[in-house]
C-alpha positions as CSV (number, residue, x, y, z in Angstrom):
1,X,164.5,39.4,-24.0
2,X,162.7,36.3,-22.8
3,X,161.7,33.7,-25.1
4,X,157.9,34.2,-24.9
5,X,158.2,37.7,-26.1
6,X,160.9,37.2,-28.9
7,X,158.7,34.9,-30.5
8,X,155.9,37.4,-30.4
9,X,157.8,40.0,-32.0
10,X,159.1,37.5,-34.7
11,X,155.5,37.7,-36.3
12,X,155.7,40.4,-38.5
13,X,153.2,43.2,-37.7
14,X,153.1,42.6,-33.7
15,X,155.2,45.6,-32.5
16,X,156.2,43.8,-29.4
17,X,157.7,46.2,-26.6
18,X,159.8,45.1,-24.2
19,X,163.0,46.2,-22.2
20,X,165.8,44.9,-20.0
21,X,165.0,46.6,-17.1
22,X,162.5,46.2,-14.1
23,X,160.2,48.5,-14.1
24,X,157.3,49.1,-11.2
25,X,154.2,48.5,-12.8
26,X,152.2,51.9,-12.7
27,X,148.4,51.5,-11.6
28,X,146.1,51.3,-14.7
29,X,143.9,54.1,-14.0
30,X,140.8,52.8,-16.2
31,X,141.4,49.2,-14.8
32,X,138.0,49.1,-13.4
33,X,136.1,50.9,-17.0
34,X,133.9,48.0,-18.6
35,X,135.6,45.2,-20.9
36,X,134.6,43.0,-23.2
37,X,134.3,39.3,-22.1
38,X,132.2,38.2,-24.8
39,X,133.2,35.7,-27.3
40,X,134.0,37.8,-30.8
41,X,133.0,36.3,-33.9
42,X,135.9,35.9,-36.3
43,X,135.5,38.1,-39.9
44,X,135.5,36.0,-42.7
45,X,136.4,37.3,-46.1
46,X,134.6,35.3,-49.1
47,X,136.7,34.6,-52.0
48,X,139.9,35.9,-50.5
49,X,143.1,32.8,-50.3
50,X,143.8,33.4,-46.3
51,X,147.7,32.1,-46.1
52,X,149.2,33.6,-42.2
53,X,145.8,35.7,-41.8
54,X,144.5,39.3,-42.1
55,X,145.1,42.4,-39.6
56,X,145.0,46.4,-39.5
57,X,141.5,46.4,-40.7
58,X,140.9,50.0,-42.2
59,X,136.6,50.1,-42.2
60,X,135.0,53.0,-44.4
61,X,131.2,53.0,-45.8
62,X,130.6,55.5,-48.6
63,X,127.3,57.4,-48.8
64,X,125.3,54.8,-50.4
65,X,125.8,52.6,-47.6
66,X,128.3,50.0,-48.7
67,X,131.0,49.0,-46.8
68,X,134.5,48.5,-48.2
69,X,137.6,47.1,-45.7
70,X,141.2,47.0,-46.5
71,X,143.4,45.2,-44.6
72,X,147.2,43.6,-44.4
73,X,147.1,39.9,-46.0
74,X,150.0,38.5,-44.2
75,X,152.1,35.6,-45.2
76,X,155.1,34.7,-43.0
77,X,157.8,35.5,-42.8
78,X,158.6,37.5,-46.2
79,X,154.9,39.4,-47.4
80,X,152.5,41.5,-45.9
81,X,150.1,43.3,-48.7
82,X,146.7,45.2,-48.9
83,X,143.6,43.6,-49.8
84,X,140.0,45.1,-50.5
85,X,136.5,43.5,-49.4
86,X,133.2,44.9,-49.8
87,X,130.1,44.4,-47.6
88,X,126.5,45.5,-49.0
89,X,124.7,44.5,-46.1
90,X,126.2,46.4,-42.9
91,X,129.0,43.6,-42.9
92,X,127.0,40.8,-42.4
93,X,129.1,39.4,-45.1
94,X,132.5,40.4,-46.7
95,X,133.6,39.5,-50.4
96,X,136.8,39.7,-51.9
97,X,137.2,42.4,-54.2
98,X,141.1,42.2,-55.5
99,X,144.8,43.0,-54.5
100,X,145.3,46.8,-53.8
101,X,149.1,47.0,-53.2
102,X,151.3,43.5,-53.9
103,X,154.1,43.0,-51.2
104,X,156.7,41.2,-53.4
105,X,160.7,40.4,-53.6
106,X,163.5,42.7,-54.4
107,X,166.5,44.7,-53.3
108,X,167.6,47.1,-51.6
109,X,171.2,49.5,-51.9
110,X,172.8,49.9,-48.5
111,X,176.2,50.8,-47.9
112,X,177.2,50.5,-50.9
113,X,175.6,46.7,-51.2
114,X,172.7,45.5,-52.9
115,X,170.5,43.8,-50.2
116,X,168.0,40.8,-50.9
117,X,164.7,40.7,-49.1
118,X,161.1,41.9,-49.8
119,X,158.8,45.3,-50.5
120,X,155.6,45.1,-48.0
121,X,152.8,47.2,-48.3
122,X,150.5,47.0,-45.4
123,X,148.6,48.9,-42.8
124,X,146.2,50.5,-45.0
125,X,143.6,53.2,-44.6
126,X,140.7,53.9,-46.6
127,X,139.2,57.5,-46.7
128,X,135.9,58.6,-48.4
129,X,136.6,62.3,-49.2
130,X,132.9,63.8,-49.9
131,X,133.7,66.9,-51.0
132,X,136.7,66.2,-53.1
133,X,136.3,66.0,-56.8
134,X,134.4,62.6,-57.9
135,X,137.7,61.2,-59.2
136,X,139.5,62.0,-55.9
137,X,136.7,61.3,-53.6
138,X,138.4,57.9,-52.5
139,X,142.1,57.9,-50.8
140,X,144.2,55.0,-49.7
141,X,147.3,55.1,-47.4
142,X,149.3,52.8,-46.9
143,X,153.2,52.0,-45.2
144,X,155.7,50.6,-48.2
145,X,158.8,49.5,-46.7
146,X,161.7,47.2,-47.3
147,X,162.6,44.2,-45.4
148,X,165.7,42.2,-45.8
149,X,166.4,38.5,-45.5
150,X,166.2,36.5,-43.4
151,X,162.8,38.5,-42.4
152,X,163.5,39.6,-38.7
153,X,161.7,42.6,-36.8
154,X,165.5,44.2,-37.1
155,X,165.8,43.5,-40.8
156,X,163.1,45.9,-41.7
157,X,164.4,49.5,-43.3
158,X,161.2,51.7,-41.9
159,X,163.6,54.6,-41.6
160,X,163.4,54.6,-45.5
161,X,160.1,53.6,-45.6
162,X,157.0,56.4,-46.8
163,X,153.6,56.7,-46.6
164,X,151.8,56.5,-49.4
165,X,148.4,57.8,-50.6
166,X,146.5,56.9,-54.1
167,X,142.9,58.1,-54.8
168,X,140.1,56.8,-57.4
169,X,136.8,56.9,-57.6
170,X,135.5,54.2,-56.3
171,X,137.6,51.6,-53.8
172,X,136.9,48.7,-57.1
173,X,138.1,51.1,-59.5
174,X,141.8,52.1,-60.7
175,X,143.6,53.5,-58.4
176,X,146.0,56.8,-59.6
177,X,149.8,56.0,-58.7
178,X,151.6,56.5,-55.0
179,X,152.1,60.0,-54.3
180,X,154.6,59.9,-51.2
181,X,153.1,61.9,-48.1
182,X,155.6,61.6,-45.7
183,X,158.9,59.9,-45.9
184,X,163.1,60.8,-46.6
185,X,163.2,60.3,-50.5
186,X,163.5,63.4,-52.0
187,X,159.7,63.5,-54.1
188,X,157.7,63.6,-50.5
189,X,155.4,65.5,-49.3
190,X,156.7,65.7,-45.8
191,X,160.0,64.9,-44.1
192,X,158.4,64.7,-40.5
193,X,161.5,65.2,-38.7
194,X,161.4,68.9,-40.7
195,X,158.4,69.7,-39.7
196,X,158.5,71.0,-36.0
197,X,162.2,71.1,-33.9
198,X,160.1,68.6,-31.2
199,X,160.2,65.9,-34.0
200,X,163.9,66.4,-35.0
201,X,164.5,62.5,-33.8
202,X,162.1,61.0,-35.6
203,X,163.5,58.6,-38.5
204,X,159.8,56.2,-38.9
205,X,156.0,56.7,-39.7
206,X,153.6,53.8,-39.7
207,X,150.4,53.1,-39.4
208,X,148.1,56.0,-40.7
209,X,144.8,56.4,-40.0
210,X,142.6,59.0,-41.8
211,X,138.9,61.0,-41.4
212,X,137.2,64.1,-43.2
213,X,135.7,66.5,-41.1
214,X,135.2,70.1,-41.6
215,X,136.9,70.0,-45.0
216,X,140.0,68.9,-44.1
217,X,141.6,65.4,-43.7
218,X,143.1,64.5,-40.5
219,X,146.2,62.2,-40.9
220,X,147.4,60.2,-37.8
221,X,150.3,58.3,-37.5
222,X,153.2,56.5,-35.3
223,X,156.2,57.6,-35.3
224,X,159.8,56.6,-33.7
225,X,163.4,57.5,-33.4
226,X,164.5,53.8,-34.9
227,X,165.2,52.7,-38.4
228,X,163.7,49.4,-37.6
229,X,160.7,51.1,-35.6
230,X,161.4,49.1,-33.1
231,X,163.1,50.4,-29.2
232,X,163.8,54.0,-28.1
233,X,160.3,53.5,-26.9
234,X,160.2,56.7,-24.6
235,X,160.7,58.8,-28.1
236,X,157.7,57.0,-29.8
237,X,154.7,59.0,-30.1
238,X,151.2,59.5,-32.1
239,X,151.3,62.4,-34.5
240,X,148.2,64.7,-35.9
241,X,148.8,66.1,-39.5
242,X,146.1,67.9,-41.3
243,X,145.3,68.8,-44.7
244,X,143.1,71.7,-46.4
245,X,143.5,70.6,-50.1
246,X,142.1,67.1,-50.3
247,X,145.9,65.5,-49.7
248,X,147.8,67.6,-51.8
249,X,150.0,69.4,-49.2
250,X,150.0,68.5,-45.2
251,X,150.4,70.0,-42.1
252,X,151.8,69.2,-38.5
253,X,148.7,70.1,-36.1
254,X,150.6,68.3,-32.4
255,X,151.8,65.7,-31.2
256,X,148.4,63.8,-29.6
257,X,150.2,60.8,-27.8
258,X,153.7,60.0,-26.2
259,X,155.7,57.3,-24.3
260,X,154.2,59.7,-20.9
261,X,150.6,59.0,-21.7
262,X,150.8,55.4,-21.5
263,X,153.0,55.2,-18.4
264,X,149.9,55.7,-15.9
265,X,147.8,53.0,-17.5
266,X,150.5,50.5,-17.0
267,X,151.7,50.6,-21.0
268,X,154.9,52.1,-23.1
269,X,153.3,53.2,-25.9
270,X,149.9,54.1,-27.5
271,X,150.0,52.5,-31.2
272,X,147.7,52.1,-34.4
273,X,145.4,54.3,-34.5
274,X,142.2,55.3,-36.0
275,X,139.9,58.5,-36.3
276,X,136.6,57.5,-35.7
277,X,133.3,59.1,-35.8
278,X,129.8,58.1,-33.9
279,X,126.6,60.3,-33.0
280,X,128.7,63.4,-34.8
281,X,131.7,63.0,-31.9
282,X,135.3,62.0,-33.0
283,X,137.3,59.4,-31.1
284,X,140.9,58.6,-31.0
285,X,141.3,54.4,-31.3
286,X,144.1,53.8,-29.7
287,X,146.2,50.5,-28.7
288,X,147.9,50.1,-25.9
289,X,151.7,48.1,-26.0
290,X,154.4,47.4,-24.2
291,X,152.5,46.5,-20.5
292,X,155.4,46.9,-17.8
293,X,154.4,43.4,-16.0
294,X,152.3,41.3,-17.1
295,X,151.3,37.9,-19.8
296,X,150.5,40.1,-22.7
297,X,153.7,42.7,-23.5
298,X,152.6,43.1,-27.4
299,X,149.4,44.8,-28.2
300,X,146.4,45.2,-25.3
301,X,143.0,46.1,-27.5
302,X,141.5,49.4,-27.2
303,X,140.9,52.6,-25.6
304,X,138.8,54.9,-26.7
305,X,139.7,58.7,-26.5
306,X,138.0,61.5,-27.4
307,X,138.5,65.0,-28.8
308,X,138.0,68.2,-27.3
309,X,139.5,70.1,-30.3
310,X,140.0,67.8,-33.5
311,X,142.1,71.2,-35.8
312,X,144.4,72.0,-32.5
313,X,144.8,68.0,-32.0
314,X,143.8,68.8,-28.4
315,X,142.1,65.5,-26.8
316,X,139.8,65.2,-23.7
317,X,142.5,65.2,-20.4
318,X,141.9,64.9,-16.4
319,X,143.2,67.6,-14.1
320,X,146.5,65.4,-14.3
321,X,147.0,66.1,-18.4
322,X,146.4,62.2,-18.6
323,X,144.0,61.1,-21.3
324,X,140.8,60.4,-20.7
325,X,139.4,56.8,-21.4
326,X,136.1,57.0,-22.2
327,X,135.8,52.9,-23.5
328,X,138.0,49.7,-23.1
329,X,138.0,46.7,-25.2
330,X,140.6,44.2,-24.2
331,X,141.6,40.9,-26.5
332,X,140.0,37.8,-26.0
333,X,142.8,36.3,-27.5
334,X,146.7,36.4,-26.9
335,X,147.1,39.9,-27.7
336,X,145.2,42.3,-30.0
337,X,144.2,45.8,-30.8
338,X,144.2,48.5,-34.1
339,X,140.5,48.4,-33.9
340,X,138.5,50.4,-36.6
341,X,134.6,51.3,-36.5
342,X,131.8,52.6,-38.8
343,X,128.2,53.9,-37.7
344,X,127.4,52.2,-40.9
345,X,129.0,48.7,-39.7
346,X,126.0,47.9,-37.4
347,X,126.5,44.1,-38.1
348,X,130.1,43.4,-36.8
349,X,130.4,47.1,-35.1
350,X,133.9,47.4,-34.0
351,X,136.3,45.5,-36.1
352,X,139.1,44.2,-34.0
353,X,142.6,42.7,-35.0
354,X,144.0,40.0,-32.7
355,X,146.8,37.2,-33.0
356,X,146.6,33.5,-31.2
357,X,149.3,31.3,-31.8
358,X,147.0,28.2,-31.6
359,X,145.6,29.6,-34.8
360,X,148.4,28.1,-36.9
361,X,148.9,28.5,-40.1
362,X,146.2,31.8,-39.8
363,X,147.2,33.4,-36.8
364,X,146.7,36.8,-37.4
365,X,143.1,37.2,-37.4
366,X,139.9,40.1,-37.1
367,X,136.7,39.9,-35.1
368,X,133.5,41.4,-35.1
369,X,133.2,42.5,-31.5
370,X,129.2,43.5,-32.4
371,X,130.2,46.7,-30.0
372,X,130.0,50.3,-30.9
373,X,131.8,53.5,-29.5
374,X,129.7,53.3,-25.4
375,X,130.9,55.9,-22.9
376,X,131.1,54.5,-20.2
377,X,132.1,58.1,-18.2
């Protein structure tokens, strides 16, 4: 692993890809679509005590037209939490609203030992459910985990981490506690690796991102064959769940990406993303990681996919079965991506996450590209 690299994946969050081997670069096939060269604007939060920065931005505006934004507070090397901000003017401005889930020490039992290290809580997705019951209509996922010290990308146990999900009201008010969607502990909703013989080797979820449609939420997630999340990249994947009961039980719909998508655009894997809808379509966010040559190995900003069938999990293709781009966003910083978007966010438009190491102490930051969702086939 060379030096440049390790140090990326040292920070936390970064899922930095990277193998031994040499690998011939494959041709990016949407090398040519449009990307942004413009200079983002970086999102401030009002009010909110900013320590190693703010990432996974989860951007949801109810039906009165104010805008709420959770997001991992990151303080390195030990806490990652979830935050809450509220915009009431299309995210012209953000305020800090309070602490949603609080990364903090403790212990872990392994092998008979107690291990020291920390519980994080971090990229978190805010849902508006419309046609839930009022007290319901608001969900929140999130990834809990363990990490142990001294704090290094191997030291974290997502094997026996879960997804989470809470609901309330209103994203200010009290939440209900954690009901565990998917995870190994015996009170979960899901055990993923039960739930269809093509994802017997997966032993991590992270990264959920969430959208009502048709009255159903949609549940998207990564998952791997690690405990650490980290390698066995040709087994990591996207995943489509679905439920019909407002959260209470879930369903695997298909697998949407894999290790083989991302090969022909150059990448390893397709990472973090996010349901999105514009102009009544859906769109896959996804980020690309893991280039095969190249400075930037960690995240690579966005590509936007689209669905052809959102309750089969079917997504647009070419004649090749290789998905089809229909918008590229590429960082503007050292590497970047798990982008989010709301019609309603016509301010900032496309929120996206990036990290710069000559942002020290902060250097996990979120911009305001001022794009939205543009086909540009």
């Amino acid at each position: 692993m060379n030096t440049r690299f390790k140090r990326t994946c040292c920070l936390l969050v970064i899922v930095a890809l990277h193998t031994g081997c040499a690998v011939a670069k494959p041709k990016d096939k949407h090398e040519d679509l449009p990307s942004s060269g413009a200079e983002f604007d970086r999102l401030n939060i009002v009010g909110d005590t900013i320590k190693s920065g703010i990432f996974d931005v989860s951007l949801e505006y109810d039906d009165q037209g104010t805008g709420w934004l959770a997001y991992s507070w990151i303080q390195i090397p030990k806490f990652v939490e979830t935050h809450l901000a509220k915009s009431t003017d299309n995210g012209r401005t953000w305020n800090f609203v309070g602490i949603l889930e609080k990364s903090a020490p403790g212990t872990f039992e392994e092998y008979g030992k107690t291990v020291k290290g920390a519980w994080r809580e971090e990229t978190p997705c805010l849902l508006f459910d419309p046609t839930d019951v009022p007290a319901r209509r608001w969900k929140l996922f999130t990834n809990r985990y363990f990490v142990a010290e001294p704090y290094k990308p191997l030291d974290r146990r997502m094997s026996d981490g879960t997804i989470n999900m809470r609901t309330a009201h209103s994203p200010d008010a009290t939440w209900s506690a954690p009901v565990c969607i998917l995870g190994k502990i015996g009170d979960c909703l899901m055990d993923l690796s039960r739930a269809d013989p093509s994802l017997a080797n997966v032993r991590m979820t992270t990264e959920p991102g969430t959208i009502a449609a048709g009255g159903r939420i949609y549940l998207t997630v990564d998952a791997g064959s690690t405990d650490s999340g980290l390698g066995e990249w040709e087994n990591y994947r996207v995943v489509l769940l679905s439920s019909g009961d407002h959260g209470k039980s879930w369903q695997y719909v298909d697998t949407l990406l894999t290790a083989a998508d991302a090969k022909p655009f150059g990448y390893r894997v397709f990472t973090g993303t996010s349901l999105v809808r514009t102009n009544g379509q859906i769109y896959l966010f996804a980020t690309p990681s893991g280039a095969y040559e190249g400075k930037n190995q960690a995240h690579d900003g966005l590509m936007v996919m689209k669905f052809s069938d959102l309750a089969r999990g079917r997504l647009v293709r070419d004649k090749n079965g290789t998905p089809a781009v229909f918008m590229r966003m590429k960082p503007n910083r050292t590497n970047g991506g798990l982008a989010d978007f709301d019609e309603q966010n016509t301010h900032g438009g496309i929120l996206m996450p990036q990290m710069s190491l000559r942002n020290l102490p902060a250097v996990f930051q979120t911009f305001e590209t001022r794009r939205r969702v543009e086909e540009s086939r």
